[in-house]
N, C-alpha and C positions, 0 to 999 in steps of 0.2 A: 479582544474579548477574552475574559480570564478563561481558561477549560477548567471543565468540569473535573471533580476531584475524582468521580470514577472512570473518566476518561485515563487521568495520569496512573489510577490503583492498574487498569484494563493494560496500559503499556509497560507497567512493573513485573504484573505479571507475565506478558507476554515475554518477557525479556527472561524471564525465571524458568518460562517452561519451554523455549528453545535453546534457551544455554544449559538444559538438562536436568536441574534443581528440580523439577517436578517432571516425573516422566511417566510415558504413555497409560493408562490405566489406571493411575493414583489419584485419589479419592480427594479434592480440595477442601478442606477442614474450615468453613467459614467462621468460627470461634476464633481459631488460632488467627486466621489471617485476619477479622476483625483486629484484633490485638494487636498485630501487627503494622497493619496500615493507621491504627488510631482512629477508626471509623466505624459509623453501626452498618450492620448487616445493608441498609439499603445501597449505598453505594458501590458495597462489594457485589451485590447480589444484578447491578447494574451494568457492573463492569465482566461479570461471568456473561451476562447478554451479550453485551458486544463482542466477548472470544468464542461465543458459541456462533457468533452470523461470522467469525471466519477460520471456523472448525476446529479450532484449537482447544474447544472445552465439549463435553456434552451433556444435559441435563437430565438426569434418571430421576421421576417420580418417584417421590419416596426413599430413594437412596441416597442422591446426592448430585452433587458435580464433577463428573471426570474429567483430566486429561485425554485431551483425543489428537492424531496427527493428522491429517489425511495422507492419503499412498500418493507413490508416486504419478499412478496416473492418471489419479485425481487432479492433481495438482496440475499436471501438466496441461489437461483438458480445460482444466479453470482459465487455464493462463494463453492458452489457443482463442476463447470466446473474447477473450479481456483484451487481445492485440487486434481480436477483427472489431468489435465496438469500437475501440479508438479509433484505429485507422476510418472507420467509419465518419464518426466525429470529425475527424479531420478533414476527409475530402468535401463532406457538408462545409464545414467551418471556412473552406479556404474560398466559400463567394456570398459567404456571410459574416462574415467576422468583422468587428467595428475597428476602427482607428484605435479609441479608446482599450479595446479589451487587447490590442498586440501592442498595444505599451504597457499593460499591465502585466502581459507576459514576458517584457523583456526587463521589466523591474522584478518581476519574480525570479528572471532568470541571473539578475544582478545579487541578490540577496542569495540566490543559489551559489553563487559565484564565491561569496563570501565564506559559506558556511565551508564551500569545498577547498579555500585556502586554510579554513581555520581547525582543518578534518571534523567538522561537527557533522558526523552522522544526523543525528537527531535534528537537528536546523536544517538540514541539507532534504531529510525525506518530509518534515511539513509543508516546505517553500515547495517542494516537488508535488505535494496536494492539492496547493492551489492552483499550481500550474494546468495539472489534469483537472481541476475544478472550473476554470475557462477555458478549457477547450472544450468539455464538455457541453460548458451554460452556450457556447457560442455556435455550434452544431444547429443551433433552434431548431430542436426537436426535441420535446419535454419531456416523452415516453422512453427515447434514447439516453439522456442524460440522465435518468431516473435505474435505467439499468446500469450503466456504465457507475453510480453511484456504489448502488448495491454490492455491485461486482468487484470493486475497489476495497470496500471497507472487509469485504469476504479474504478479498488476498491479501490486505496490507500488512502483516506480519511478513508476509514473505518474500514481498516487495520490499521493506524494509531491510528485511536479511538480505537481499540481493545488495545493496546499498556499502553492506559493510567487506563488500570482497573486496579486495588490492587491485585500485585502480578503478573500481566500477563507477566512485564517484565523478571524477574529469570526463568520462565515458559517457557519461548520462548526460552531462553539462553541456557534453558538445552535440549531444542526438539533440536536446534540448534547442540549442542555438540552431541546429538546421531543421527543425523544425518549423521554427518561427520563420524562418528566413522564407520557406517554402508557402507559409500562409500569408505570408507579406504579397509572394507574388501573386497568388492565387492559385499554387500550383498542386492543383488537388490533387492528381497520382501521386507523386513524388511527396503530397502534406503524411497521405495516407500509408504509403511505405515506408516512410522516417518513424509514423506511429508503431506499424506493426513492428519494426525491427527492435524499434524502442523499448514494447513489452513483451515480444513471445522472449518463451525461455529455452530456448535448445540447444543443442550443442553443448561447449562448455561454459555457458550460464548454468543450463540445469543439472551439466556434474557437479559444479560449485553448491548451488541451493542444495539439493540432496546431500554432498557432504557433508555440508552446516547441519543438517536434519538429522544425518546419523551421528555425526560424534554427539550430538544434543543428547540424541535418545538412548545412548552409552552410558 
């Protein structure tokens, strides 16, 4: 399915206002960046929605659109909720999960595989969407996967930045592969501790993410 063209303006700019091009408190000029993306206001104005559901923009009545970052423990708090949901998903998933949906994750993990020989970032964190998007659907629990949704598209800029440290890509490929391995068995502790390990951020993840954060906003 093609995406959405404010989908691709919402990832340009994502990528403009962590690599520091627009920083904290600066006023998004919907004119200019009209002219710039080649689009009317509605798309842009689509895509400032989608950076506001993952804190990156905020919207002032009357004044405008700002750049906004959240703190650090904010973020970290996000990314605490976002490892126990999955882990969640996971130990559900691993005595519910169909034949069909853990070949679909080991072909997602195959095209993952690809993107991380070819260093494509960008191919490497969509295949890593769907991945998290069947584990999710496969949880069967609608209310759970409906959060866990939510809560994805809130951090995915950041998640993303985690993607582009030295090395995190093979690293993920391979939590990725025992993952699966562990849903194959049915092995719902160990499904749910590959999750958690998978998404919290601490240690030297989150010195890494926060570095990226401040040289950005330099």
């Amino acid at each position: 399915m093609e995406r959405k063209r404010s989908d691709n303006i919402a990832e340009e700019l994502e990528g403009l206002i962590l690599g520091g091009v627009f920083t904290p408190g600066e006023r998004l000029d919907e004119v200019q960046l009209a002219d710039r993306f080649a689009v009317s206001r509605t798309p842009l104005r689509e895509a400032f929605h989608r950076l506001a559901l993952s804190g990156l923009v905020e919207h002032i009545p009357h004044r405008g659109t700002f750049v906004r970052q959240p703190g650090p423990v904010e973020l970290i708090e996000m990314f605490e909720v976002m490892a126990e949901l999955e882990a969640t998903c996971a130990r559900l998933a691993a005595a519910r999960i169909t034949d069909e949906a853990l070949d679909d994750m080991r072909a997602t993990n195959a095209r993952c595989l690809a993107a991380v020989e070819a260093a494509d970032h960008d191919g490497y964190y969509h295949e890593n969407e769907r991945f998290h998007a069947i584990l999710y659907r496969q949880s069967g629990n609608g209310f759970l996967e409906g959060e866990c949704l939510r809560l994805h598209k809130r951090l995915m800029p950041f998640r993303r930045m985690q993607l582009r440290l030295r090395g995190r890509l093979r690293q993920s490929m391979s939590e990725h592969e025992a993952i699966v391995e562990a849903l194959q068995r049915g092995a719902a502790d160990e499904a749910a501790e590959a999750l958690r390990a998978h998404v919290a951020v601490q240690g030297e993840k989150f010195h890494h993410l926060m570095a990226g954060l401040k040289q950005a906003a330099e």
